[in-house]
ZABALUM-882106 format. One record per residue (C-alpha): y, x, z. Coordinates in steps of 0.2 Angstrom, whole numbers. Each point is the difference from the previous one (the first is absolute). Example, Ala and Ser with C-alpha at 12.3 -4.5 7.8 and 13.67 -1.06 7.14 Angstrom:
residues 2
node y=-22 x=62 z=39
node y=17 x=6 z=-3
***
This chain:
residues 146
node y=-9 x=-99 z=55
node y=11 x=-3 z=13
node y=-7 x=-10 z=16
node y=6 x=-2 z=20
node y=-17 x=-5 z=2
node y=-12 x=14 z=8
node y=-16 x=-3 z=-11
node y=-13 x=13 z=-1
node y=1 x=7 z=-17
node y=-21 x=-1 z=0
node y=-1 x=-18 z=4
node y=-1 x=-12 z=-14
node y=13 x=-12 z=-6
node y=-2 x=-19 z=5
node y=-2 x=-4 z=-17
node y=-16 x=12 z=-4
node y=9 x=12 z=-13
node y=4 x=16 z=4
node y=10 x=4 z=14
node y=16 x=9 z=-1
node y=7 x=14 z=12
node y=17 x=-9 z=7
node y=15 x=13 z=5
node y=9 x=-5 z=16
node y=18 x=4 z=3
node y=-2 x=14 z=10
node y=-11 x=9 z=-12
node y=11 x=-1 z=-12
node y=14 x=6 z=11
node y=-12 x=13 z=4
node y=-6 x=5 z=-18
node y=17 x=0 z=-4
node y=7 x=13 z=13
node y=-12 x=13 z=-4
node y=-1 x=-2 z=-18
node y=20 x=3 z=-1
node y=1 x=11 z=15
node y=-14 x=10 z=-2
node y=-9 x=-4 z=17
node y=4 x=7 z=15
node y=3 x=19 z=-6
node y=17 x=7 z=8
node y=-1 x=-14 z=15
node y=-3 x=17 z=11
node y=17 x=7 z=-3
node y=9 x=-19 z=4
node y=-8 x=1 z=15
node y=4 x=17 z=6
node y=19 x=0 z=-5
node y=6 x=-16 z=7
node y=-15 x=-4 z=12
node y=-13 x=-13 z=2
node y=9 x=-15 z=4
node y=13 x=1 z=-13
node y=-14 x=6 z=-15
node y=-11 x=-12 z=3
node y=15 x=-15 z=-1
node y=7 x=8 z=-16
node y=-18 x=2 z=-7
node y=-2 x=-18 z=4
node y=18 x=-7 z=-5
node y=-3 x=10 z=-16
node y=-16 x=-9 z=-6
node y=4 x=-16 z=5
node y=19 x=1 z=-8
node y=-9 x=9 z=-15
node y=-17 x=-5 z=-2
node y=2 x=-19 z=2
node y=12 x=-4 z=-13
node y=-10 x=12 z=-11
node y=-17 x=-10 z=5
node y=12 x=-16 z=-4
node y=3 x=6 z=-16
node y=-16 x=8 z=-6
node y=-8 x=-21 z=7
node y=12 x=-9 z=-10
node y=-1 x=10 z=-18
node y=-20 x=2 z=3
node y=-1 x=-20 z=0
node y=11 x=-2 z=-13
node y=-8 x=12 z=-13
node y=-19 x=-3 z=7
node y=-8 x=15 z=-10
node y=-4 x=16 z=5
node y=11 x=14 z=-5
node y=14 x=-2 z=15
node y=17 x=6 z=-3
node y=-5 x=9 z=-17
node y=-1 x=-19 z=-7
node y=17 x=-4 z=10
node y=7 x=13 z=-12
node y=-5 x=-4 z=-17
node y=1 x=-18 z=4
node y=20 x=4 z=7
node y=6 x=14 z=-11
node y=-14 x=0 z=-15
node y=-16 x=10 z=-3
node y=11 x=20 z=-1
node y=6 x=-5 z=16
node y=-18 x=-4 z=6
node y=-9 x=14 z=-7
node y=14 x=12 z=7
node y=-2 x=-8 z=17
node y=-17 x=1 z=-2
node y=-1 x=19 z=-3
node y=11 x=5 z=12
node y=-8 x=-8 z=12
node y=-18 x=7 z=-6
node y=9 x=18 z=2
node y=8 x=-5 z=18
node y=-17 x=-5 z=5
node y=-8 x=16 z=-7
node y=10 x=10 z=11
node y=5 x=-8 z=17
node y=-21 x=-1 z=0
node y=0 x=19 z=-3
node y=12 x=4 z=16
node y=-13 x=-11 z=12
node y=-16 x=12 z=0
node y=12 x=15 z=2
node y=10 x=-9 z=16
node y=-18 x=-3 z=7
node y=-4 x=17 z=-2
node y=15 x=7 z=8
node y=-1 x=-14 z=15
node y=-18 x=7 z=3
node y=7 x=17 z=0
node y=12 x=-3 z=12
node y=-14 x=-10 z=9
node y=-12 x=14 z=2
node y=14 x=14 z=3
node y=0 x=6 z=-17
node y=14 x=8 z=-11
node y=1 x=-13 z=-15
node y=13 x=10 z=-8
node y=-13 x=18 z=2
node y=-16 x=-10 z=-3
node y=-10 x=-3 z=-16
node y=-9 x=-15 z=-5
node y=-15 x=-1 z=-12
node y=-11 x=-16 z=-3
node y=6 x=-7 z=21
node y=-5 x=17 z=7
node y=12 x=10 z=9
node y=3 x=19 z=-2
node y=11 x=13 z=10
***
């Protein structure tokens, strides 16, 4: 649900019923950014080849040029089609249920792999962290072996 209003998501509802977590627009601008993005991985190298300032301003003018009319979007078809299955029930309900289920999969299998890559980054930025070779070094079940 879509609110301005900054109500705790634990409090209850003037009206007694349950109460409802509300989503403010800079958390979905936020949510937005790192879900297409991928997070801040790679901001290290923006800001070492052009420099603080200039990094920082395109990181800044990227989200909001990118992530607001994406959070503008993702609002405006959530409140029209008010059920859960996001963009997967924009598809079938645009271009018909192969569309959907296509869409669907492929973004199953995106997900599948773009959260593989995250606990190898880790790993390597803890490398690099601790001195550590991660290209010479071996990892088992979070330990690290040289």
């Amino acid at each position: 649900i879509l609110s301005s209003s900054s109500s705790s998501p634990s409090s209850p509802s003037s009206s007694g019923g349950p109460s409802h977590r509300s989503l403010t627009w800079s958390s979905i601008c936020f949510i937005t950014y790192f879900n297409v993005c991928g997070g801040p991985w790679g901001t290290e190298e923006v800001i070492s080849s052009v420099g603080p300032c200039p990094g920082l301003l395109g990181l800044v003018l990227m989200a909001a040029t990118f992530g607001v009319p994406l959070a503008l979007v993702t609002s405006e078809l959530s409140s029209a089609y008010p059920v859960n299955g996001g963009y997967s029930i924009w598809v079938s309900e645009s271009f018909g249920t192969f569309w959907g289920l296509q869409e669907s999969y492929w973004s199953w299998v995106s997900g599948v792999v773009d959260n593989a890559l995250y606990p190898l980054l880790t790993y390597r930025a803890i490398c690099l962290g601790f001195g550590y070779n991660p290209d010479k070094s071996y990892y088992f079940a979070g330990f690290v072996f040289r």
